[in-house]
Backbone as XML, in Angstrom:
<?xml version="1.0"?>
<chain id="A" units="angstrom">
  <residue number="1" name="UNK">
    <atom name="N" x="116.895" y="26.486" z="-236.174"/>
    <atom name="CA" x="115.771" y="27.387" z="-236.317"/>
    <atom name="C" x="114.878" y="26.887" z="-237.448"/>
  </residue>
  <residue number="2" name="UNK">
    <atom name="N" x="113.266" y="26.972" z="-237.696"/>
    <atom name="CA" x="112.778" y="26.678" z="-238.215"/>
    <atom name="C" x="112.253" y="27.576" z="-238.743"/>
  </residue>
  <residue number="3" name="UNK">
    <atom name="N" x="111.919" y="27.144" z="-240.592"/>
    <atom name="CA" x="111.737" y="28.190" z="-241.327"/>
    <atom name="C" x="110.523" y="28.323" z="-241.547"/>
  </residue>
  <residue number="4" name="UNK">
    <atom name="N" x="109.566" y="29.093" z="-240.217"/>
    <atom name="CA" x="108.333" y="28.875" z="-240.523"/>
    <atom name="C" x="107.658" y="30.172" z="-241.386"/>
  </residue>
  <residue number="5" name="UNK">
    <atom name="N" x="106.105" y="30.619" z="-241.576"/>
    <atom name="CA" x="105.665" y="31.337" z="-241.910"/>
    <atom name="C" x="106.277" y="32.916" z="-241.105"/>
  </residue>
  <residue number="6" name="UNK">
    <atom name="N" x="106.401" y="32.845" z="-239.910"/>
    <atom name="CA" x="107.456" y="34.120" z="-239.409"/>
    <atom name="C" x="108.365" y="34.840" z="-239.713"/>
  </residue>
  <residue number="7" name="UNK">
    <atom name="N" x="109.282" y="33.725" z="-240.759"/>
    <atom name="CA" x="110.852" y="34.313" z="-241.270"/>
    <atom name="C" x="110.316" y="34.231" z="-242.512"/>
  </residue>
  <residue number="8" name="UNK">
    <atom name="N" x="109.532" y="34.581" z="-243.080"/>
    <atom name="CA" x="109.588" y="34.888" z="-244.331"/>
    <atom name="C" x="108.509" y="35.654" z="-244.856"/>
  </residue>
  <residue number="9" name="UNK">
    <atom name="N" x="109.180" y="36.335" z="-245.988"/>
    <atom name="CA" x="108.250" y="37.112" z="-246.600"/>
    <atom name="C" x="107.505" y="36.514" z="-247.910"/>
  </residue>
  <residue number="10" name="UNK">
    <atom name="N" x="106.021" y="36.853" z="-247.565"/>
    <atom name="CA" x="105.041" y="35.778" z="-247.955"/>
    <atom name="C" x="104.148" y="36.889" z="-249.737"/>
  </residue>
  <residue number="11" name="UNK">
    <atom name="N" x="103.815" y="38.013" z="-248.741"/>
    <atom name="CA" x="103.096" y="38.463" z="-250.212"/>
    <atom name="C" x="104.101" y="39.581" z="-251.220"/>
  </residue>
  <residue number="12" name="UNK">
    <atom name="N" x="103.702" y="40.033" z="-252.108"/>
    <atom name="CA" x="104.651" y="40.437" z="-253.320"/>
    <atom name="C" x="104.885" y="41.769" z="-252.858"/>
  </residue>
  <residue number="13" name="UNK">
    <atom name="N" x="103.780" y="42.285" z="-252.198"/>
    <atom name="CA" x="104.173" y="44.022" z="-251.941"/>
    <atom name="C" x="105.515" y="44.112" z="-250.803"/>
  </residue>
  <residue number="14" name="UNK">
    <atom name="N" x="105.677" y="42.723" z="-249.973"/>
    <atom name="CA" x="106.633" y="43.193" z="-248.837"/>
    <atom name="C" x="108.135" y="42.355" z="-249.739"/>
  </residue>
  <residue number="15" name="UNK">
    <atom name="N" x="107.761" y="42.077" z="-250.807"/>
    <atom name="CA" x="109.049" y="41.795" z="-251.613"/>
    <atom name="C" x="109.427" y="43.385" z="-252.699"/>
  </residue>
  <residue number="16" name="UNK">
    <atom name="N" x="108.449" y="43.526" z="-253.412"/>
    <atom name="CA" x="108.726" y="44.935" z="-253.622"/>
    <atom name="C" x="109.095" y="46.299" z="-252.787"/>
  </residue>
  <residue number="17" name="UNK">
    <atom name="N" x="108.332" y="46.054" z="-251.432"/>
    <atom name="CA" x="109.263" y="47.412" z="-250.603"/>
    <atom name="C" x="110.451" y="46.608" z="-250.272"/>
  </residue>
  <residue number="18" name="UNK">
    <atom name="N" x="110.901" y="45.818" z="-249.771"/>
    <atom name="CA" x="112.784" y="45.667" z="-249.665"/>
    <atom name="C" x="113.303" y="46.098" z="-251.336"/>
  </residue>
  <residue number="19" name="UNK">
    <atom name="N" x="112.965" y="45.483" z="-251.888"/>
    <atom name="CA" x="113.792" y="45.415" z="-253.863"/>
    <atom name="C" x="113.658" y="47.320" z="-254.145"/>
  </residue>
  <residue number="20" name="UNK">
    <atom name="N" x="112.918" y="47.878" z="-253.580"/>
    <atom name="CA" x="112.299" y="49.307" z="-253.611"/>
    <atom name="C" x="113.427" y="50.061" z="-252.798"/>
  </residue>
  <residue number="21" name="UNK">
    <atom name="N" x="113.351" y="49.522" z="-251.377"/>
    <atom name="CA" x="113.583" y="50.767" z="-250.850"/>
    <atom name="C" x="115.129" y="50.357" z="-249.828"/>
  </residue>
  <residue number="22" name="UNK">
    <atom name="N" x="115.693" y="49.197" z="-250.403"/>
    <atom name="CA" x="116.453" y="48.257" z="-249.086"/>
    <atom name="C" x="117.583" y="48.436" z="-249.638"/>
  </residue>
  <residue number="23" name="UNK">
    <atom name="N" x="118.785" y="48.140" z="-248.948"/>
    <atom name="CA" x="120.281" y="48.063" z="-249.221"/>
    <atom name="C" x="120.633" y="47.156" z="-249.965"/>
  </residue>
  <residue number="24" name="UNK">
    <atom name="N" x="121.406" y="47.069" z="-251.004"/>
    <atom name="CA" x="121.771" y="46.414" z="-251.903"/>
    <atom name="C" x="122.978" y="45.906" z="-251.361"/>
  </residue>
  <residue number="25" name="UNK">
    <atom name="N" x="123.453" y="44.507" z="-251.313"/>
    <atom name="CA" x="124.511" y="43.835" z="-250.591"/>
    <atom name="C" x="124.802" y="43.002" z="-251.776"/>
  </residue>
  <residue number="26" name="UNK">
    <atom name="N" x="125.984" y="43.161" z="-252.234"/>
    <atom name="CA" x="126.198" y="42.078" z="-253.701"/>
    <atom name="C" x="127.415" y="41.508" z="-253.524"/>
  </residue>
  <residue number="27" name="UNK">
    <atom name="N" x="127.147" y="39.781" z="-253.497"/>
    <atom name="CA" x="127.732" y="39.311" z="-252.929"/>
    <atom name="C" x="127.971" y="38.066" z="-254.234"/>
  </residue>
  <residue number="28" name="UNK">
    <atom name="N" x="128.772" y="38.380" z="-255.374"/>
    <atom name="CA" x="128.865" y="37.166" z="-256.204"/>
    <atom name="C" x="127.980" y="36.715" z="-256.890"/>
  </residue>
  <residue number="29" name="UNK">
    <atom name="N" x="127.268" y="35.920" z="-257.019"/>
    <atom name="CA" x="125.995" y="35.725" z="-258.114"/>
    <atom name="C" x="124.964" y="35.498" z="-257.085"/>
  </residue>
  <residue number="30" name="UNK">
    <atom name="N" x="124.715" y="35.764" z="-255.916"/>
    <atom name="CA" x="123.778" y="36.021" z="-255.113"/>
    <atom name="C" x="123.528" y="37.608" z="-255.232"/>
  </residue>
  <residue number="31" name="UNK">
    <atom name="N" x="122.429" y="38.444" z="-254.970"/>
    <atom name="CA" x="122.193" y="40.039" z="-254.371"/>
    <atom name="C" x="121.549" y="39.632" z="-253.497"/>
  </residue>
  <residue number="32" name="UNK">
    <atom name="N" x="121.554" y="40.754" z="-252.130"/>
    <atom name="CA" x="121.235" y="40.098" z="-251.088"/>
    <atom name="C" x="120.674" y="42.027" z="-250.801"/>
  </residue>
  <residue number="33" name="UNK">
    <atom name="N" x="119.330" y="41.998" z="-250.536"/>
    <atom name="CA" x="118.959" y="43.402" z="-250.546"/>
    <atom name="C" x="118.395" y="43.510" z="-248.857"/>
  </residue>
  <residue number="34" name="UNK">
    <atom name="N" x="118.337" y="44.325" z="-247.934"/>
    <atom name="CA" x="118.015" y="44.125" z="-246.481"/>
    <atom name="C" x="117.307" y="45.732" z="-246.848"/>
  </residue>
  <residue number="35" name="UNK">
    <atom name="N" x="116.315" y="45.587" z="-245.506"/>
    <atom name="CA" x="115.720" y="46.694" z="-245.752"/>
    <atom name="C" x="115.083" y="46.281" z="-244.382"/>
  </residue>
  <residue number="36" name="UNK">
    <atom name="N" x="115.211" y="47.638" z="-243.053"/>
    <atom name="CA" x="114.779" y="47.437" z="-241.726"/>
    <atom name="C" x="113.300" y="46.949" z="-241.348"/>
  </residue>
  <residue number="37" name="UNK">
    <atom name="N" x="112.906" y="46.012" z="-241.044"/>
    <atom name="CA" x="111.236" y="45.096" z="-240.831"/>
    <atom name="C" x="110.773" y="45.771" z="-239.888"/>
  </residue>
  <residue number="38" name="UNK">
    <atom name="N" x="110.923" y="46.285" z="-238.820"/>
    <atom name="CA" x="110.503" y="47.092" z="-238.286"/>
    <atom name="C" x="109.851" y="46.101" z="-237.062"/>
  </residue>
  <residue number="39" name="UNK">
    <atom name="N" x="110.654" y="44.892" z="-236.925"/>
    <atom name="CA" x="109.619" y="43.486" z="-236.188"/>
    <atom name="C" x="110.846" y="42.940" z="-235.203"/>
  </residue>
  <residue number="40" name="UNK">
    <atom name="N" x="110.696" y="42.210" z="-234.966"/>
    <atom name="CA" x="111.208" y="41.629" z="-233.694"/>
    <atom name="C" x="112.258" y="40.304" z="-234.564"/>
  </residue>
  <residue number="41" name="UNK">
    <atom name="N" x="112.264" y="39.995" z="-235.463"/>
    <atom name="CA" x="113.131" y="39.118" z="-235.976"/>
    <atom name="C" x="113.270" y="39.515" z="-237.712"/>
  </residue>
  <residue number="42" name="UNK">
    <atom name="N" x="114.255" y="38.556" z="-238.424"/>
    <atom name="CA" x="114.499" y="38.583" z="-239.834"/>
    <atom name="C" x="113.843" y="37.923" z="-240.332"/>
  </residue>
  <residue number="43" name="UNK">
    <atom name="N" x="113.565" y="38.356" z="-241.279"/>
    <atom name="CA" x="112.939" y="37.502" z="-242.194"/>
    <atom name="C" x="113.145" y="37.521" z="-243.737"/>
  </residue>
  <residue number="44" name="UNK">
    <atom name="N" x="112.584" y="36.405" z="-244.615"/>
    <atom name="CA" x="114.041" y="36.143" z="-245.781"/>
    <atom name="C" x="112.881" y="35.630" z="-246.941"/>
  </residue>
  <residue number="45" name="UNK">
    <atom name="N" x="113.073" y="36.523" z="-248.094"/>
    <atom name="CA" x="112.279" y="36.010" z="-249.429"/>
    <atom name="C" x="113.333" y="35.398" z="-250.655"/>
  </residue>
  <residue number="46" name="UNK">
    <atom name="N" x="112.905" y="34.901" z="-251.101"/>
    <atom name="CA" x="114.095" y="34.416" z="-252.234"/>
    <atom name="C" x="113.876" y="34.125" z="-253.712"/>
  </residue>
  <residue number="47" name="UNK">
    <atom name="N" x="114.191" y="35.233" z="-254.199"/>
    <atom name="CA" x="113.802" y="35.138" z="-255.794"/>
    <atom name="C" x="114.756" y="34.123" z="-256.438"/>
  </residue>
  <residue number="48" name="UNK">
    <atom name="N" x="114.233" y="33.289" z="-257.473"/>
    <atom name="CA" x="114.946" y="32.774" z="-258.453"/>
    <atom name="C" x="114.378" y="32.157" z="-260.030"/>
  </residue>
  <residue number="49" name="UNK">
    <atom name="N" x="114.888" y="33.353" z="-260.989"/>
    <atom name="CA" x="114.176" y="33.134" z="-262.187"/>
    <atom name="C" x="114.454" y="31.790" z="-262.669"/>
  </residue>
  <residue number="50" name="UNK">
    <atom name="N" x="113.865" y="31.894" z="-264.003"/>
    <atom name="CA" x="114.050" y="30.675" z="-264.655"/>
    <atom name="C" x="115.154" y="30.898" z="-265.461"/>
  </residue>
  <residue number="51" name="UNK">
    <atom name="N" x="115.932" y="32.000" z="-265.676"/>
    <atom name="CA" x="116.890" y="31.847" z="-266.310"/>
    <atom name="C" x="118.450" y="31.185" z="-265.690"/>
  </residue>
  <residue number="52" name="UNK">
    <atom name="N" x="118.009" y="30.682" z="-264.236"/>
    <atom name="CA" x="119.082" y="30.483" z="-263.345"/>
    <atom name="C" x="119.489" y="28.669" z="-264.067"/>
  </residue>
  <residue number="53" name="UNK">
    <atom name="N" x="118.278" y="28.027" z="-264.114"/>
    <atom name="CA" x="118.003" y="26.810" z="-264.736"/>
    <atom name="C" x="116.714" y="26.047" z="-264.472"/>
  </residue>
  <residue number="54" name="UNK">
    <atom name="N" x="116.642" y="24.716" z="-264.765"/>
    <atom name="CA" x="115.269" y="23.873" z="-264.530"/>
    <atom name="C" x="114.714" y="23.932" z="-263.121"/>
  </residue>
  <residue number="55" name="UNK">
    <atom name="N" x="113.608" y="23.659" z="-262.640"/>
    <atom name="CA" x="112.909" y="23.804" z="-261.643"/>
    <atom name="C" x="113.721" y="23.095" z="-260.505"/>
  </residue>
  <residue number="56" name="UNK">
    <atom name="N" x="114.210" y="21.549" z="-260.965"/>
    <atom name="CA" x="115.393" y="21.235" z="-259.993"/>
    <atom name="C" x="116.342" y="22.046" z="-259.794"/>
  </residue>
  <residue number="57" name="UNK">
    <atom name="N" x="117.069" y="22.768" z="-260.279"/>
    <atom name="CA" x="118.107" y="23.918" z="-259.927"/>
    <atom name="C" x="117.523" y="24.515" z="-259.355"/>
  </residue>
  <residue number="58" name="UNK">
    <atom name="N" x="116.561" y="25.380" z="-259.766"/>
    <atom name="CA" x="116.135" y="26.702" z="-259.226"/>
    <atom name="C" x="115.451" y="25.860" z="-257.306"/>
  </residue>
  <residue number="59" name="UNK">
    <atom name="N" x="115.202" y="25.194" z="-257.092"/>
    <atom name="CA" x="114.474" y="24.682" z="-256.208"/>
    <atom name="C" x="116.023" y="24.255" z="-254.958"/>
  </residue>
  <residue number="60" name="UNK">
    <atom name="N" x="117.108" y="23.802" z="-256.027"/>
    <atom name="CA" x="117.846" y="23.610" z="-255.047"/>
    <atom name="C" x="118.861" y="24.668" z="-254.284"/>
  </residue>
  <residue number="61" name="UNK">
    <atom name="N" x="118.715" y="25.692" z="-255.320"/>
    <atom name="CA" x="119.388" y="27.136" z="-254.827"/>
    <atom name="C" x="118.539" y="27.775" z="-254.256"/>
  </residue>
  <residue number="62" name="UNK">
    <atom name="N" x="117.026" y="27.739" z="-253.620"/>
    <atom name="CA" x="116.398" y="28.089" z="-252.831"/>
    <atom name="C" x="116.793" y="27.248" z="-251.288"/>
  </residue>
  <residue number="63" name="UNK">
    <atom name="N" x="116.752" y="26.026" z="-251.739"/>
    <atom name="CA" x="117.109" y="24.961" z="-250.226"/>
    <atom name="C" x="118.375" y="25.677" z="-250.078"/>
  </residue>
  <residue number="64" name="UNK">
    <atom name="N" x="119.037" y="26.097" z="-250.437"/>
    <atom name="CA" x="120.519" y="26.299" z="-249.802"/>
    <atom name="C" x="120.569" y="27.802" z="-249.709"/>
  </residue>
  <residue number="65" name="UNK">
    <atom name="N" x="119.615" y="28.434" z="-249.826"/>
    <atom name="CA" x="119.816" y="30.006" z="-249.690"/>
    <atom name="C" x="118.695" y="29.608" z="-248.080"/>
  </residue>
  <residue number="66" name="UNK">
    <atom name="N" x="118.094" y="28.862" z="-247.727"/>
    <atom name="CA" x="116.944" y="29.427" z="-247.035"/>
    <atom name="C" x="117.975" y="28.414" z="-245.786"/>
  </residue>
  <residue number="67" name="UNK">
    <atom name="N" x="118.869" y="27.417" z="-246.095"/>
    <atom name="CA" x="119.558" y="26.580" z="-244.562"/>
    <atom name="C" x="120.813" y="27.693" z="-244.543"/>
  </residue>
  <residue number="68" name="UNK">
    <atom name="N" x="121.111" y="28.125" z="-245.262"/>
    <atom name="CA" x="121.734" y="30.008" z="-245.090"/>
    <atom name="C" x="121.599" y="30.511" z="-243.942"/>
  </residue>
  <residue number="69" name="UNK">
    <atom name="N" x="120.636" y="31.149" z="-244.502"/>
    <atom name="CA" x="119.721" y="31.973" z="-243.339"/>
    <atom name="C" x="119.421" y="31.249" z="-242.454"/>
  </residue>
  <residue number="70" name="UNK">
    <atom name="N" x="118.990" y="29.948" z="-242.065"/>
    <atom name="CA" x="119.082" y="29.569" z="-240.779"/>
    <atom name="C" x="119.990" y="29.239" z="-240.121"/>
  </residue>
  <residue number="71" name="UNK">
    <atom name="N" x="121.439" y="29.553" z="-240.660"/>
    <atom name="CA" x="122.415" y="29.041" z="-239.737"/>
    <atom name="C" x="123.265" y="31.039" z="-239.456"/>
  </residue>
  <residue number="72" name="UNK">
    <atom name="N" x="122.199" y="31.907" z="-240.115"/>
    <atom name="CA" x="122.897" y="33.089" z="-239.776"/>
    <atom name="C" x="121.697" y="33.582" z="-239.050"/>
  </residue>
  <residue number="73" name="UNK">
    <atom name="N" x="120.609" y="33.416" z="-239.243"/>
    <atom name="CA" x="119.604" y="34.164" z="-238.687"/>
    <atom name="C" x="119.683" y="34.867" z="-237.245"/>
  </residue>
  <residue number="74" name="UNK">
    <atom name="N" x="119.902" y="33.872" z="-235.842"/>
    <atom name="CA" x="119.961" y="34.271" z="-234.732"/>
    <atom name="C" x="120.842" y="35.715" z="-234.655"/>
  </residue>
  <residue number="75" name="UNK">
    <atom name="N" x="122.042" y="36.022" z="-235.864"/>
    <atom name="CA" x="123.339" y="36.890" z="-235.311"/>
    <atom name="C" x="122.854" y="37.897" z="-236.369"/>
  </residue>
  <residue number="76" name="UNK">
    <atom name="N" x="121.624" y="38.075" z="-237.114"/>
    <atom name="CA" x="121.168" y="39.074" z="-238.010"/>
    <atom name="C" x="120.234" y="40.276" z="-237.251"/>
  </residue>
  <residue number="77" name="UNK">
    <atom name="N" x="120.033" y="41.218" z="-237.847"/>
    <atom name="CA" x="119.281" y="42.053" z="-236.789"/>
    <atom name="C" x="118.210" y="41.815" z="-237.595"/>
  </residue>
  <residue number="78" name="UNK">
    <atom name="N" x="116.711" y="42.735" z="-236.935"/>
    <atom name="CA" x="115.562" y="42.166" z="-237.533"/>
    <atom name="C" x="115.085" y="43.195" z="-238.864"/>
  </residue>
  <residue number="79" name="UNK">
    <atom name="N" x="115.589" y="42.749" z="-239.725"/>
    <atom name="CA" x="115.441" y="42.807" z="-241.123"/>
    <atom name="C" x="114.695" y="42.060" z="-242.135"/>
  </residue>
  <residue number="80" name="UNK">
    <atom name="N" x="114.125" y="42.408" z="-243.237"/>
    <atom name="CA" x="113.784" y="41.854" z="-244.347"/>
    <atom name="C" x="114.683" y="41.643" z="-245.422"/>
  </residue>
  <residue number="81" name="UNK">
    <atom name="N" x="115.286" y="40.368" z="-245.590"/>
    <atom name="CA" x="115.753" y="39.895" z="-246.712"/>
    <atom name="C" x="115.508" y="39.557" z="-247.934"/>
  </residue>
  <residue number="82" name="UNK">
    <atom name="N" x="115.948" y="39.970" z="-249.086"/>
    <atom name="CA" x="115.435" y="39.340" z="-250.583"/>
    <atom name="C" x="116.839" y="39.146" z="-251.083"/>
  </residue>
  <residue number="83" name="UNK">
    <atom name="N" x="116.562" y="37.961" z="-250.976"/>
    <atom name="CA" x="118.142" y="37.077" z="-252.043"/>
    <atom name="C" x="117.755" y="36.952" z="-253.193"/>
  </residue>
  <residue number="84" name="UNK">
    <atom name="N" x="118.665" y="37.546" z="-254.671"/>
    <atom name="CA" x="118.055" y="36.826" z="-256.009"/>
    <atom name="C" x="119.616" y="36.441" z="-256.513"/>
  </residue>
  <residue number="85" name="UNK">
    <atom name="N" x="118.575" y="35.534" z="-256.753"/>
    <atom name="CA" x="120.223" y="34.341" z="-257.366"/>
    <atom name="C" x="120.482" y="34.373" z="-258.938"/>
  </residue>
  <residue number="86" name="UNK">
    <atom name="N" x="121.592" y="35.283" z="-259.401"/>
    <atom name="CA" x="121.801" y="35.273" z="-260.578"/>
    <atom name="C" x="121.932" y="34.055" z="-261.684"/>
  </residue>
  <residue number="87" name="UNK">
    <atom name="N" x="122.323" y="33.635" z="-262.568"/>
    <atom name="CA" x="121.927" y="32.792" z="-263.437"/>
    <atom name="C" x="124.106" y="32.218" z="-263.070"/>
  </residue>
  <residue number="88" name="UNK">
    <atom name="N" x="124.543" y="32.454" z="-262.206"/>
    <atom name="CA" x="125.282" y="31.535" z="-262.016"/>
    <atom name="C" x="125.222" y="30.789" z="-260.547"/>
  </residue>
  <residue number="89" name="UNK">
    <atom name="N" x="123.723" y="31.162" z="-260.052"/>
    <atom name="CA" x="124.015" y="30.766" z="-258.966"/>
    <atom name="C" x="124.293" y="29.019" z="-258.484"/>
  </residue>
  <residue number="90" name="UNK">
    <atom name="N" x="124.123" y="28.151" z="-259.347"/>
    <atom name="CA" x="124.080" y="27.087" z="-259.059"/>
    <atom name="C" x="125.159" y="26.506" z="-258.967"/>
  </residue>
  <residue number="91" name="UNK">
    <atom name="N" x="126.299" y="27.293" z="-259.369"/>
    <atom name="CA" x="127.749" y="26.751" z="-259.184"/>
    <atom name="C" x="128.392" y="27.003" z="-257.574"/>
  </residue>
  <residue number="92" name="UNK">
    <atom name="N" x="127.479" y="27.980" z="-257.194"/>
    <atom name="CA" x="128.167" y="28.521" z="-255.541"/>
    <atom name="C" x="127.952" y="27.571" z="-254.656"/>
  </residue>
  <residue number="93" name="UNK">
    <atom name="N" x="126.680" y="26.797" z="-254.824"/>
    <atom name="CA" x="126.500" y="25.602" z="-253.761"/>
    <atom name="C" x="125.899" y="26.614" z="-251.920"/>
  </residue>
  <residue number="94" name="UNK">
    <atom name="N" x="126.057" y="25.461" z="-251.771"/>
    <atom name="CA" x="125.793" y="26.030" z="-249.612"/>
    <atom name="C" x="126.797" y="26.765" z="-249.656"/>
  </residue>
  <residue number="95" name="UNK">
    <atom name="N" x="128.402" y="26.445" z="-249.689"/>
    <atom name="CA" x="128.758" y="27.783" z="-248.938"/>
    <atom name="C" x="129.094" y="28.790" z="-249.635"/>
  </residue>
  <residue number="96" name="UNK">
    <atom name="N" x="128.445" y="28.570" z="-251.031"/>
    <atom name="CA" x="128.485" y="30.433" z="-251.474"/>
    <atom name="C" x="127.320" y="31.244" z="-251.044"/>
  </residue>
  <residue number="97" name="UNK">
    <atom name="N" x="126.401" y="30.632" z="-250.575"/>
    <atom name="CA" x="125.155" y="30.563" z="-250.037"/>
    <atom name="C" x="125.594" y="31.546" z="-248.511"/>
  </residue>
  <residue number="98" name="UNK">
    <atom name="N" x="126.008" y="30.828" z="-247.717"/>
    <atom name="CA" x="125.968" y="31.042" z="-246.419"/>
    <atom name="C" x="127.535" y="32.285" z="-246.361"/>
  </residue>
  <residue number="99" name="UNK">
    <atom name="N" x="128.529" y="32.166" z="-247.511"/>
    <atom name="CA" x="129.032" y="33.471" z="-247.448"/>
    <atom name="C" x="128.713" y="34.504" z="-247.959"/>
  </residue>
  <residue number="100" name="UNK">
    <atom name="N" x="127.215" y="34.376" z="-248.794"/>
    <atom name="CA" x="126.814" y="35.741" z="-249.065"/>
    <atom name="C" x="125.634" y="36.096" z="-247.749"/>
  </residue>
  <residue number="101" name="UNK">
    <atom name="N" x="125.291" y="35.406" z="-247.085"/>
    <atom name="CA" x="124.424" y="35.799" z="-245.573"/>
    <atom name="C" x="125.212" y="36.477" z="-244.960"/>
  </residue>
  <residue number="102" name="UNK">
    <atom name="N" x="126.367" y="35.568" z="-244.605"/>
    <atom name="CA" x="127.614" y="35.986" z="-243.482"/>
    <atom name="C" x="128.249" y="37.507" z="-243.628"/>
  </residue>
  <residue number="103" name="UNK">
    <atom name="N" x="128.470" y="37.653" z="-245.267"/>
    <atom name="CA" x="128.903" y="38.760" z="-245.870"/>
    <atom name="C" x="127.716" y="40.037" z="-245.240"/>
  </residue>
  <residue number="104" name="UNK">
    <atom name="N" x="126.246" y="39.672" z="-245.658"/>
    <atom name="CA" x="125.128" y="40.613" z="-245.419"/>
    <atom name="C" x="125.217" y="40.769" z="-244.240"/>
  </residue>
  <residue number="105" name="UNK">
    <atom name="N" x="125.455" y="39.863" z="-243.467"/>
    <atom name="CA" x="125.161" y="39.965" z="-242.215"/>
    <atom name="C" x="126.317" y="40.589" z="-240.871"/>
  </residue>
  <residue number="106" name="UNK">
    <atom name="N" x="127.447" y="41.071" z="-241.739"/>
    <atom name="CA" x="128.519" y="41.550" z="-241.429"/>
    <atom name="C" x="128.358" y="43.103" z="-241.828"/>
  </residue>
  <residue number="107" name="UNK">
    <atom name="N" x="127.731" y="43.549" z="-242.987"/>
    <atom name="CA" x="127.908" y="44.887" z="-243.714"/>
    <atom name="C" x="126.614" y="45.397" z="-242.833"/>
  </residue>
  <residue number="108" name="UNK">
    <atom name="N" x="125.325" y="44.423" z="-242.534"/>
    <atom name="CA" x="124.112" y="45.150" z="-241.791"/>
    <atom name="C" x="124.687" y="45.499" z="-240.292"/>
  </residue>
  <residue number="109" name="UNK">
    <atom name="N" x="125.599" y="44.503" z="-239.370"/>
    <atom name="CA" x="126.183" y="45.023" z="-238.317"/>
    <atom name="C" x="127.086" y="46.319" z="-238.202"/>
  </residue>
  <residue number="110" name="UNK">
    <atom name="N" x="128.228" y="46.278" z="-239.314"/>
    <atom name="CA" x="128.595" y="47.520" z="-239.228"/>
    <atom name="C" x="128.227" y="48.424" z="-239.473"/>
  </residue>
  <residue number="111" name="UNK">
    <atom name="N" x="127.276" y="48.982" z="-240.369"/>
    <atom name="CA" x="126.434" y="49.885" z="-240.771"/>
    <atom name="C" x="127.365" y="50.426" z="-242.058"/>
  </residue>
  <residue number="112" name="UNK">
    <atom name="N" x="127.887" y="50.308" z="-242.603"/>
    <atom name="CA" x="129.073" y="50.874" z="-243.343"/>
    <atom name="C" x="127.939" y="50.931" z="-244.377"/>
  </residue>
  <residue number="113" name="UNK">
    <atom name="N" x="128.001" y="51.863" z="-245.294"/>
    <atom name="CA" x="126.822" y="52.222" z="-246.715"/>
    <atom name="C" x="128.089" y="51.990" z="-247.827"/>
  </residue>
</chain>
């Protein structure tokens, strides 16, 4: 799947209504917040401060949060995602990455609160 302008959330207000009003899924030094899009597919924003580390870090815990989501996307319902990667996230790598999707994407199927 390709991560085009579709799967993602682009301006700040549709990152503030998920962080506002969305389910909090905490999954290790990832948070993974979902909040229903109301659209025909998921789609996925991804915060990461500077306190996580240098622009190479922070850049590479985005690449591995966003091939995440494309290897969970198809089995997600159509939701808005905001991943923020705590300041250990750079130790989790891809598959702490893709088990905090898998995780979200398990708690949004069952509905369990």
């Amino acid at each position: 799947m390709r991560f085009g302008k579709a799967a993602r959330l682009l301006r700040r207000g549709e990152f503030l209504a998920v962080q506002q009003g969305g389910r909090r899924l905490y999954a290790g030094e990832l948070l993974v917040l979902a909040r229903d899009a109301g659209m025909d597919r998921p789609r996925l924003g991804v915060t990461v401060s500077s306190k996580v580390g240098s622009a190479v870090i922070r850049n590479r815990v985005k690449r591995w949060v966003r091939e995440a989501f494309r290897s969970v996307a198809a089995e997600l319902p159509p939701v808005d995602l905001v991943v923020i990667a705590r300041s250990g996230a750079p130790r989790v790598g891809l598959s702490g990455a893709l088990t905090a999707l898998q995780a979200a994407r398990d708690a949004l199927a069952g509905g369990a609160r």
